[in-house]
C-alpha positions as CSV (number, residue, x, y, z in Angstrom):
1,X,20.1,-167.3,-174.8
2,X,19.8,-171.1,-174.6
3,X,21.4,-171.8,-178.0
4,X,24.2,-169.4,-176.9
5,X,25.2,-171.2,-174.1
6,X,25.1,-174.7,-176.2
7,X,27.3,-173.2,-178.8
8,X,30.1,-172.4,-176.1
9,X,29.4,-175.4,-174.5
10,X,31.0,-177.2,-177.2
11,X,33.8,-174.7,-177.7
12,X,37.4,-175.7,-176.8
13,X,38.3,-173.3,-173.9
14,X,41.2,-171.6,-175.6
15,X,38.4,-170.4,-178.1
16,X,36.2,-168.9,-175.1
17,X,39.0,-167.1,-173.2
18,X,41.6,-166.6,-176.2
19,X,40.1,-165.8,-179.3
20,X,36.7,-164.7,-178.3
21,X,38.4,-161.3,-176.2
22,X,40.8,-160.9,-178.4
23,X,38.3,-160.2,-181.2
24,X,36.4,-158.3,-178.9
25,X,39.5,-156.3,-178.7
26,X,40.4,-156.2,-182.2
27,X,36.8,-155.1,-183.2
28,X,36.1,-152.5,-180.1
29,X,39.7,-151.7,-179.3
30,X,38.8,-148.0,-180.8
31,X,35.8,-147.4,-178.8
32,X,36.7,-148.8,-175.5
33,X,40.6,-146.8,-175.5
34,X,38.2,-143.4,-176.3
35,X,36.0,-143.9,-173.8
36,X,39.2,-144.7,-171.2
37,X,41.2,-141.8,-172.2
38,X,38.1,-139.6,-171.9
39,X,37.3,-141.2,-168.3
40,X,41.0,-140.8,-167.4
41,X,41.0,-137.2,-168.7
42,X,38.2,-136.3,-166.9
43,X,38.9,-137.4,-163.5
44,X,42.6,-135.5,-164.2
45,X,40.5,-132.4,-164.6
46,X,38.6,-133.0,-161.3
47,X,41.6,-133.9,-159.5
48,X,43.2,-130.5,-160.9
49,X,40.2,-128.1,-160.2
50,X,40.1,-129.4,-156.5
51,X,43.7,-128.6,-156.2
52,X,43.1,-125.3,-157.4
53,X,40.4,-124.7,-155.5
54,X,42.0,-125.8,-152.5
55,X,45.0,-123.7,-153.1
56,X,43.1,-120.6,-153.4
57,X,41.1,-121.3,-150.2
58,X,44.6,-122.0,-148.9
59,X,46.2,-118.4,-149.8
60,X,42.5,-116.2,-149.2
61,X,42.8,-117.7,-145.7
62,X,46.9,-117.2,-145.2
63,X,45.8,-113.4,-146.2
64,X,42.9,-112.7,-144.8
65,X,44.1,-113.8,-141.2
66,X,41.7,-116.1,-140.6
67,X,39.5,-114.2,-138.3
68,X,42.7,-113.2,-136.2
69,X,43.0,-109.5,-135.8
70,X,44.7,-108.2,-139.0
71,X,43.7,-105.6,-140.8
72,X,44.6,-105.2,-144.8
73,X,47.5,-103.2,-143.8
74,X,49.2,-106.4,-143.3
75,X,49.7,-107.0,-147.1
């Protein structure tokens, strides 16, 4: 780790903050806009399913009566 550190040591600083993540970029650009679009797609599927979910507790309540005195003739 000690050699590493040397090597950017003597590195102009346009290489270390330029070059250096824009080949990261260029070489794991694939990988890390997959793993995005599948974290992104996934928490749009959460988001979605609580909706739902709360929607449907929503309308079984507005129904139901919510323990007032209705019967199911109210439908």
């Amino acid at each position: 780790m000690d050699g590493i550190r040397q090597t950017f040591a003597g590195m102009p600083w346009w290489v270390k903050w330029v070059a250096i993540p824009l080949l990261v970029l260029f070489v794991f650009g694939g990988v890390i806009t997959s793993i995005l679009g599948a974290l992104i797609s996934f928490v749009f599927k959460l988001l979605l399913f609580v909706a739902l979910v709360g929607g449907l507790i929503f309308i079984v309540k507005k129904f139901t009566g919510s323990g007032t005195k209705s019967s199911s003739r109210d439908w």
